[in-house]
N, C-alpha and C positions, 0 to 999 in steps of 0.2 A: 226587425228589431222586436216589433211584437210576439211573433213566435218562438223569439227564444227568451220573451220574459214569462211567455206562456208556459213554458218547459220549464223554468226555473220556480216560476211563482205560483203556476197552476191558472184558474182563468181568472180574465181580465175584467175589470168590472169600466162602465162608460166613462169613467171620471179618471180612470189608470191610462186611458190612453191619451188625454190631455196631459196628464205629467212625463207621459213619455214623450210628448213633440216637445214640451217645454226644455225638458233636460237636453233629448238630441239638440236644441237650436243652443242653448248656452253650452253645449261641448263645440258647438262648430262655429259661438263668438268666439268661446276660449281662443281657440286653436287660430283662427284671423289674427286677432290683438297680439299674440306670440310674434306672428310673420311679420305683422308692421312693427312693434315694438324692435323687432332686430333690425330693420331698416330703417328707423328712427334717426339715426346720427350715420349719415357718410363719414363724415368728419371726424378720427379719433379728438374725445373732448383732451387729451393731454396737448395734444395739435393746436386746438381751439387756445386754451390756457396759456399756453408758453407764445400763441401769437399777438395775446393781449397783453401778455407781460412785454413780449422783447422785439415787437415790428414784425416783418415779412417774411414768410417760412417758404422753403423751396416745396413743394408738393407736384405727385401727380395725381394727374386725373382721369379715372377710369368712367365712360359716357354709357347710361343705360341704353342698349341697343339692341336692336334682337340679332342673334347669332343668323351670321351670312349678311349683317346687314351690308346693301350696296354702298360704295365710297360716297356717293350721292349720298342717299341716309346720314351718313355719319359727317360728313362735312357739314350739311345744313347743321344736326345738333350739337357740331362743335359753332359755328357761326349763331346759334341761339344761344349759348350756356354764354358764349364772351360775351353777348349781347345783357346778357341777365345782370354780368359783375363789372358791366362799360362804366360804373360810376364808383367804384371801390378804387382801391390802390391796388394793382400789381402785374403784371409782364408778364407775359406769352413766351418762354424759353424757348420752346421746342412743340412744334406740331408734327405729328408723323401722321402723314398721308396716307389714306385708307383703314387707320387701324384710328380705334375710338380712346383713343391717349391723347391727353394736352398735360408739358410740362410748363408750371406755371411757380410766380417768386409771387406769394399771395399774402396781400393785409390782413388781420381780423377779421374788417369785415369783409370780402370779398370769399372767405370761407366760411362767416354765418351764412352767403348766400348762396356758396355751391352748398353748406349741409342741407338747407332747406329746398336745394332744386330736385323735381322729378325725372330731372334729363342725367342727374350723377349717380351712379354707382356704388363708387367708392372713389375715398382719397388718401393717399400713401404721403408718408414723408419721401422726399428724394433724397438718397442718400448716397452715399458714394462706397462703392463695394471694393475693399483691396482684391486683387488679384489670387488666385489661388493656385500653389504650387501645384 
């Protein structure tokens, strides 16, 4: 980085290389706050809204996992994430074995607490797909 403000600006005086680590280090919070700000909300907030308005939304849930992870793996962080929303209102549809999916019929709050877990991914409405000719 130095040598190409060197080629630009000509040479560098003691005090230009301090404003260049400062700028590198705020282009590389920028760029941080970016990546958490987009995983800020699992939870679409229209999801959030209509659960507070009108009761229990069918949703799925996609479980942060690392790719390959074993049925193992992902069974404990399905058995932690229900353990996180054991005190909200809502029903366990559907578990599918080995794959990091829980379909769940989830309260309000039981979705302020998947938005705010580090174990969700993402969360889907469930919806029902007609068939396609």
């Amino acid at each position: 980085m130095i040598s190409l403000a060197r080629a630009l600006f000509g040479p560098i005086k003691p005090w230009d290389t301090g404003v260049l680590t400062v700028c590198a280090a705020l282009a590389v919070l920028a760029a941080c706050s970016r990546v958490t700000a987009s995983e800020e909300h699992r939870v679409p907030p229209d999801l959030l809204q209509r659960a507070r308005r009108g009761g229990e939304i069918r949703i799925i849930v996609q479980l942060r996992v690392d790719a390959g992870a074993s049925e193992q793996t992902i069974e404990t962080t399905k058995a932690t994430l229900l353990a996180e929303i054991a005190k909200t209102d809502h029903k366990v549809l559907r578990e599918l074995r080995g794959l990091p999916l829980i379909a769940l019929e989830a309260s309000y709050a039981a979705l302020v607490v998947l938005d705010s877990s580090p174990r969700v991914l993402r969360v889907e409405e469930d919806t029902l797909a007609r068939p396609q000719n």
